[in-house]
C-alpha positions in Angstrom: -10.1 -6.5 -18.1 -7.5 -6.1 -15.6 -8.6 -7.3 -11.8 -5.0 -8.0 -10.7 -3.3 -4.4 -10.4 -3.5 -1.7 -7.8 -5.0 1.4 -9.5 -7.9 1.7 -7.4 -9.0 5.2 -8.6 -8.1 4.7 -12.2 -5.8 7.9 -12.3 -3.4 6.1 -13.9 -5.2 6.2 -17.6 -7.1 9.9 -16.4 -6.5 12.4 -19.5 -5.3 15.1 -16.4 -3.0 13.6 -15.1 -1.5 12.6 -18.9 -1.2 15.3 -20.1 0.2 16.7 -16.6 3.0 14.6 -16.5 3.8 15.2 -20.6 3.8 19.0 -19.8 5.8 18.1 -16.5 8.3 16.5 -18.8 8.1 19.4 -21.4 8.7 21.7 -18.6 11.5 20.2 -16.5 12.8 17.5 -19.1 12.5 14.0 -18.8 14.6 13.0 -15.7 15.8 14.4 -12.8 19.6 14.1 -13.7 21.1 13.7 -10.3 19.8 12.9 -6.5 18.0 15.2 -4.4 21.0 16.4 -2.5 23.1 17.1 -5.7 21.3 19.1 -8.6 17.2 16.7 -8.5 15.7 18.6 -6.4 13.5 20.9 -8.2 10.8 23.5 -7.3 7.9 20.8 -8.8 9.1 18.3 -6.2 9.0 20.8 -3.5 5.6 21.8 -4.1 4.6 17.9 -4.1 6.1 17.7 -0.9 4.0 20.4 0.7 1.3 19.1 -1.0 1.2 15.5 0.5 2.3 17.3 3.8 -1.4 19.6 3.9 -3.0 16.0 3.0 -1.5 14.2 5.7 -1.6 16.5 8.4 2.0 16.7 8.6 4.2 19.5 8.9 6.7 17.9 6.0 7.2 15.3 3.7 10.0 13.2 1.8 9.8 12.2 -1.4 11.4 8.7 -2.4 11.7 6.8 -6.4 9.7 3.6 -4.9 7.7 2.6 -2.3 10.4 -0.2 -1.7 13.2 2.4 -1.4 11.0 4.3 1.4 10.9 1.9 3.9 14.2 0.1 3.4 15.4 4.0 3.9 13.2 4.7 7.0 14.1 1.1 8.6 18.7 1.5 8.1 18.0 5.2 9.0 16.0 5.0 12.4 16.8 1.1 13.7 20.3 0.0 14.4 21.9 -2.9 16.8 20.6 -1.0 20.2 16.7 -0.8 18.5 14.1 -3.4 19.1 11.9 -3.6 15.9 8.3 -5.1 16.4 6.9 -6.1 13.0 3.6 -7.6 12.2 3.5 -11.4 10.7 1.7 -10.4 7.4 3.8 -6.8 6.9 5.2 -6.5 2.7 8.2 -7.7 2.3 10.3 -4.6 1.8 9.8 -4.0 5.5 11.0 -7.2 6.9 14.3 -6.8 4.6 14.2 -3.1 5.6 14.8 -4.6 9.4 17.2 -6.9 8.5 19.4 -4.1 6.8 19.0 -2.4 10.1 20.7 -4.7 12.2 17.9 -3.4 14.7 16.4 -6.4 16.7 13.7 -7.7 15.1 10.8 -9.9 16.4 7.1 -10.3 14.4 4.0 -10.4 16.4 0.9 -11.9 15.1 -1.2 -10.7 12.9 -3.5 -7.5 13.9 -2.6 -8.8 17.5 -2.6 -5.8 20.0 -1.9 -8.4 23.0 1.0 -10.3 21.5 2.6 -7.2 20.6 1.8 -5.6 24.5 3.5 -8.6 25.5 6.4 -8.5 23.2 7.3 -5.0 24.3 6.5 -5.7 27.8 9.4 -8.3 28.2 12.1 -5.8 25.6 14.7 -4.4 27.9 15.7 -2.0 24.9 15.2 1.5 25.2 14.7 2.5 21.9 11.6 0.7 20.2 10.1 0.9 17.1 6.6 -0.7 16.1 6.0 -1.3 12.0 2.7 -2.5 10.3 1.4 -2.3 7.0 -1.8 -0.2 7.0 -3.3 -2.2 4.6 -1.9 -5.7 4.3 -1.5 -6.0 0.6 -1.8 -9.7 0.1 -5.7 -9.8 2.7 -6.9 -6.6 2.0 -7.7 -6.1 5.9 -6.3 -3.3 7.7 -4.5 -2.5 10.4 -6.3 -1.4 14.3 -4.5 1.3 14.1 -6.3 2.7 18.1 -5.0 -0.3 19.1 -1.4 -0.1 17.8 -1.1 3.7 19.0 -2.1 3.3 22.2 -0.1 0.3 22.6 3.0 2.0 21.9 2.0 4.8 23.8 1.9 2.9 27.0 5.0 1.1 26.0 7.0 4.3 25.1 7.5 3.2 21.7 7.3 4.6 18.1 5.0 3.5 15.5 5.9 3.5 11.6 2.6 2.9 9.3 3.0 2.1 5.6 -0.2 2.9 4.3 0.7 2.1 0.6 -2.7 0.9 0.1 -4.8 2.6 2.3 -3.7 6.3 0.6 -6.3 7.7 -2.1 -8.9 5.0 -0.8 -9.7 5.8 3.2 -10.4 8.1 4.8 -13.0 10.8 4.6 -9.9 13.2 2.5 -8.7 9.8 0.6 -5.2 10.4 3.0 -6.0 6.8 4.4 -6.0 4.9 7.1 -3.8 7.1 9.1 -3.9 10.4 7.1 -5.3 13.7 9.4 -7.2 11.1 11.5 -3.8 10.2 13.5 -1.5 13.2 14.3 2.4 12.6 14.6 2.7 12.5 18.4 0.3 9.1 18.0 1.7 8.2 14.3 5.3 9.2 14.0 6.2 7.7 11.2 3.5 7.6 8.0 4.8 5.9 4.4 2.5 6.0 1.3 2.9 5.6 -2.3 2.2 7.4 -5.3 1.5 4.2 -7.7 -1.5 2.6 -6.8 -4.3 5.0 -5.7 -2.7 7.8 -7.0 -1.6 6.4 -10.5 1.7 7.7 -10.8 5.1 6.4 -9.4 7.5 7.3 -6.2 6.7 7.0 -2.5 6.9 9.4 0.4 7.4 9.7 4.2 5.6 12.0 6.1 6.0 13.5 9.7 7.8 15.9 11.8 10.4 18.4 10.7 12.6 16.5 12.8 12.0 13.1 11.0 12.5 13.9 7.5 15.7 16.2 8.6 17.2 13.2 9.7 16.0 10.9 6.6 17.8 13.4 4.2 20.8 13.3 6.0 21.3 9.4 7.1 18.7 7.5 4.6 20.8 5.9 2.2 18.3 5.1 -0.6 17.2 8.6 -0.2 20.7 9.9 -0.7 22.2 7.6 -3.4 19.7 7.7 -6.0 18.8 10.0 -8.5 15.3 11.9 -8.0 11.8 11.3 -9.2 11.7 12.2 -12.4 9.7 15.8 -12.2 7.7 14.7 -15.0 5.7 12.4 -12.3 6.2 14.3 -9.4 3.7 16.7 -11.9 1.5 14.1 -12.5 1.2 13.2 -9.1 0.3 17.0 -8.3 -2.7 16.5 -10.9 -3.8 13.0 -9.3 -3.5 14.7 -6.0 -6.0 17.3 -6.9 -8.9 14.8 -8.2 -8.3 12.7 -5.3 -9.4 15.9 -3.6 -11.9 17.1 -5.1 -13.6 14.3 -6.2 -14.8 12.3 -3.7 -17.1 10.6 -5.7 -14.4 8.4 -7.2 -14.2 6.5 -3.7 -17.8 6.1 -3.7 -17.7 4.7 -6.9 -15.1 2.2 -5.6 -16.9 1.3 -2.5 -20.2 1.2 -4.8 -18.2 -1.2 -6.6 -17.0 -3.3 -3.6 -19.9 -3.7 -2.2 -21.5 -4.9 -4.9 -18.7 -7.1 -5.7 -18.6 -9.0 -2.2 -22.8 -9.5 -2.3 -22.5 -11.3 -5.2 -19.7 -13.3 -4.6 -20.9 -14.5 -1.2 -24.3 -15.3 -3.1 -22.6 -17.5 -4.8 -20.9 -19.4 -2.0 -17.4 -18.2 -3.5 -14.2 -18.4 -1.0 -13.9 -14.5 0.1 -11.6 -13.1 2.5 -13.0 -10.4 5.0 -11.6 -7.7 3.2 -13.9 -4.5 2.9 -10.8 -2.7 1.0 -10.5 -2.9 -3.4 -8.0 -6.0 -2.7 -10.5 -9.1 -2.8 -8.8 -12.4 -2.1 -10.4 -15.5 -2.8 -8.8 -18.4 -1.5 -8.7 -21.4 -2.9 -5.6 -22.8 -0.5 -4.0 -25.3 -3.7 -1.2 -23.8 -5.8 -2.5 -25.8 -9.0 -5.9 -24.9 -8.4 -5.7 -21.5 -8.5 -2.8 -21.4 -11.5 -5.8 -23.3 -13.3 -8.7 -21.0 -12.6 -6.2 -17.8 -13.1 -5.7 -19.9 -16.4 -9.3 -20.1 -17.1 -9.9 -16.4 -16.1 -7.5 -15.2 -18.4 -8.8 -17.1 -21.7 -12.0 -15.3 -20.7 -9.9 -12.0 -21.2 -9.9 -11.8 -17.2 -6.4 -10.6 -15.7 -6.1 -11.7 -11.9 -3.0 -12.3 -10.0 -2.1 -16.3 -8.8 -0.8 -15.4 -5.2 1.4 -18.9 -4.0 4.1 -19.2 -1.5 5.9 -17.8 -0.4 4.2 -14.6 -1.0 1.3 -16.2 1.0 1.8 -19.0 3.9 1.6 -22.2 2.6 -2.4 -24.0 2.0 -3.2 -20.4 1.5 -2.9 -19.9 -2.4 -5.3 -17.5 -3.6 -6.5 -15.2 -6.3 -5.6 -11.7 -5.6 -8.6 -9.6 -7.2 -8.8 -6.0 -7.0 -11.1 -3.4 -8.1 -11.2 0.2 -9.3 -13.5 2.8 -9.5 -13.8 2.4 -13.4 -14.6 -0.9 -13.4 -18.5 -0.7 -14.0 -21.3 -2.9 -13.4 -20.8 -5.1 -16.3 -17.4 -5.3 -15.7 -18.6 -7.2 -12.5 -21.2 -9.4 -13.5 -18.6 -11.2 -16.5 -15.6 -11.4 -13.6 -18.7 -13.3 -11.5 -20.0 -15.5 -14.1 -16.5 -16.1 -15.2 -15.6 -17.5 -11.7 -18.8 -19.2 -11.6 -17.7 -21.2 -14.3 -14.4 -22.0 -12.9 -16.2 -23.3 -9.7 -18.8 -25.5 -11.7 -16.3 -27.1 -14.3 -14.0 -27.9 -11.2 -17.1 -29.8 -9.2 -18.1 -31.3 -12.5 -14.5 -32.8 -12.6 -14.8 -34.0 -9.4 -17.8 -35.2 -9.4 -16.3 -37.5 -13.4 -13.5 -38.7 -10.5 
């Protein structure tokens, strides 16, 4: 049972989008063969384009090979020496490199902190100012005030880039997340998502004004220099688009499942973040104590991920469990009696000490 990856809908096994991306493939062959600006672009990546575009409430998107690639692009082709860059503490780490390769200024204000980062902008004499935060922080599962971060950069005159990579498919009331339609582009400028968690597939994508992705085509190096999606996903990703769609129950299903989930584990006195998102920390702050109940989990035929520093700030180990709208009931119950027995073998060894 796999509790440790990120494909909250379970699109990634679904039959449709299969057999999508294998008629994609029979279609258009198996890869791309060149970048987007050479011979890659094809008419199946076009039409995912405008599709994520209708879903976001954008008037265009850009499509990228990784989620990675997306913001490093964004970040070297928007922020250079003259830019101040404002970054939440707890943002993934392909946006803190994607500063560094900026050059841009960059300073980190705390976590979800709409008055530290007020403050930070306050005392920037740069003119051009660009405000980044994960929409949901991958490693806590908690997401981003996003009121609070627009209408601090409103009064601060400053833009504000979202990467919603796990947010997209899940929130929402249209599964477009935690920015999607809710927040237009004059409040959002800048909106990443990606295509392999929620949506199942592969690839990333920026959304936003004409203006925006004009200027990412022409001055985004990992956009540029790569070779494109291969339109065998860019199909598939059409396909996972549509169920996301049209069938909402799939995100009831997950928050069904969360819900349930968090009772249970707070019943029984486990360690749980404040997450009401699929990602479900449980911190147990020790490196070797949670390599040993990761350990323990996985004999059980449990998969979760061991999260240690420096992914996570140190005393802040933790297992990173995440759940999908196909994991059912029972599913549950064993990954809650399995860390029941972690925590009772560990207090019986204390108790032997």
């Amino acid at each position: 049972m796999d509790f440790a990856g990120n494909d909250y809908l379970g699109l990634a096994q679904d039959p449709r989008v299969c057999e999508a991306q294998a008629a994609g493939a029979r279609r258009y062959g198996a890869g791309a063969g060149a970048s987007h600006l050479v011979s890659g672009h094809l008419e199946i990546h076009d039409a995912l384009e405008e599709a994520l575009a209708r879903w976001t409430g954008r008037e265009r998107t850009l499509l990228f090979s990784t989620g990675y690639m997306a913001n490093v692009g964004v970040l070297q082709a928007l922020a250079e020496r003259h830019t101040a860059l404002f970054q939440d503490r707890l943002n993934h780490a392909s946006l803190i490199d994607g500063a560094a390769l900026s050059g841009a200024r960059s300073r980190r204000f705390h976590h979800r902190d709409a008055i530290d980062l007020a403050s930070l902008l306050a005392r920037s004499e740069c003119v051009h100012k660009l405000v980044v935060s994960d929409g949901v922080f991958s490693m806590d599962g908690d997401v981003a005030d996003i009121a609070s971060l627009v209408a601090t950069c409103q009064r601060h005159s400053a833009w504000l880039m979202i990467d919603d990579a796990h947010g997209v498919g899940v929130l929402g009331d249209n599964g477009s997340g935690c920015v999607g339609s809710t927040w237009n582009s004059a409040e959002v400028p800048i909106l990443v998502g990606t295509l392999g968690k929620a949506l199942g597939t592969a690839g990333a994508f920026v959304a936003g004004d004409a203006e925006l992705i004009d200027h990412l085509i022409q001055f985004s190096r990992s956009y540029i220099y790569t070779t494109a999606q291969p339109p065998a996903i860019a199909a598939a990703t059409l396909k996972a688009l549509e169920i996301v769609q049209s069938e909402p129950e799939r995100r009831a299903q997950l928050n069904a499942t969360i819900a349930y989930f968090r009772r249970e584990a707070l019943l029984l006195g486990l360690p749980l973040s404040d997450s009401a998102t699929p990602i479900q920390p449980l911190i147990l702050g020790d490196e070797a104590r949670t390599l040993s109940w990761a350990a323990q989990l996985q004999q059980r035929g449990i998969h979760v991920g061991a999260i240690r520093p420096p992914t996570v700030p140190s005393g802040e180990a933790r297992l990173r469990i995440t759940l999908s709208a196909v994991h059912t009931r029972d599913h549950i119950d064993q990954l809650l009696a399995a860390l029941t027995t972690c925590q009772r073998e560990e207090a019986m060894c204390l108790t032997h000490a």
